[in-house]
N, C-alpha and C positions, 0 to 999 in steps of 0.2 A: 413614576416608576411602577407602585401599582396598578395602576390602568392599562400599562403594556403588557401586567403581567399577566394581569385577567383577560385582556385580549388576548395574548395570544395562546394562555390557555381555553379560550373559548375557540379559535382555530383551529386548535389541535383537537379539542372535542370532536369537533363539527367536521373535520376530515377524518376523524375515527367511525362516526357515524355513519357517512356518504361508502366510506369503503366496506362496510358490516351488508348495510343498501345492498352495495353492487353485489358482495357476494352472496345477499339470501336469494336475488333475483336470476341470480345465476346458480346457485342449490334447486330453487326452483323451478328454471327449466330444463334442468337436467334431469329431476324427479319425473319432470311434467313426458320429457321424451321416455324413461323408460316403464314411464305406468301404459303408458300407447303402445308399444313394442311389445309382441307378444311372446311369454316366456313358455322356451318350448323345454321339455323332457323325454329324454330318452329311454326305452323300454325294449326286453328282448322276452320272447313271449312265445306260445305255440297257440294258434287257431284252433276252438275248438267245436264253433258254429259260427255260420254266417243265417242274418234273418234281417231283408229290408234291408237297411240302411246304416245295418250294425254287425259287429262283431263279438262275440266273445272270445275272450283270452285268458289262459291260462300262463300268466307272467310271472318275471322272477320281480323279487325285489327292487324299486325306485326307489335308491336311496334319497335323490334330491326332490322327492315329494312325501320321503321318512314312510311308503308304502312297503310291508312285506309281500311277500310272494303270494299272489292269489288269484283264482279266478274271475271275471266279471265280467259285463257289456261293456261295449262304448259305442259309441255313435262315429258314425264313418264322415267327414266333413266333404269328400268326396267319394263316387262309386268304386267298391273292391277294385284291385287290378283284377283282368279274368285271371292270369296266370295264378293267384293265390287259388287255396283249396283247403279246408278242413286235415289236421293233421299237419300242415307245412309250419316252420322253424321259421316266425319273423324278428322282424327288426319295426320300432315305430315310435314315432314322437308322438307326444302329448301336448296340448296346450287348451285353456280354459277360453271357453264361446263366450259369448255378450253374456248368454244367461248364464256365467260361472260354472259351465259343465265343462267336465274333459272328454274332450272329443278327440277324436284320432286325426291328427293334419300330414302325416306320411305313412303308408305302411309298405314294406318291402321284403320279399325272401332274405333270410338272414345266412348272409353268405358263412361257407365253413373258412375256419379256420388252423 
C-alpha cells in the first residue's frame, strides 16, 4: 500500500511538473511575440522645424512614456508628408528603432475637433 502511495504520488508530481513546462513555454512565447512587436505611443504636438530627416516638436504630455510637455527632435522614419509645414497642429506615434531611439513612425495634421 505504500508503494502505490509513493507512486502515485510521484505521478501527481510529475503531471504537476509537465503542466508548470507547458505553461512557462507558453509565458514564454507570448513574451517572446510581444518583445518583437513594436510598441507604438501616441503624441499631439505643434511643428516647430523641419531639418533633413527630422523634426522638431513642441508636444503635450506622453503620459504612457511618463513624458511632460516639451520641445525636442526626432528622427522621421520616413520623409515629411509635403502637405505638413512649420506652425501645423500634428498628431504622431512613437516607437523605439533597433538602436533604442524614438523615432517618429506616423506623423499627420491633427484634425480639429
Amino acid at each position: 500500500m505504500k508503494i502505490l502511495t509513493i507512486l502515485l504520488g510521484i505521478a501527481l508530481i510529475s503531471a504537476n511538473g509537465m503542466a508548470q513546462a507547458e505553461m512557462s513555454e507558453h509565458d514564454m512565447t507570448q513574451m517572446s511575440k510581444q518583445s518583437t512587436s513594436s510598441v507604438k505611443h501616441q503624441g499631439l504636438g505643434t511643428i516647430k522645424a523641419v531639418k533633413e530627416n527630422k523634426v522638431q516638436l513642441e508636444h503635450q504630455a506622453i503620459t504612457t512614456l511618463n513624458w511632460s510637455a516639451m520641445t525636442m527632435w526626432f528622427p522621421l522614419r520616413d520623409p515629411l508628408p509635403a502637405e505638413l509645414k512649420v506652425g501645423d497642429k500634428v498628431r504622431f506615434e512613437l516607437e523605439q528603432s533597433e538602436a533604442k531611439k524614438w523615432i517618429i513612425s506616423k506623423i499627420e495634421i491633427q484634425s480639429a475637433k
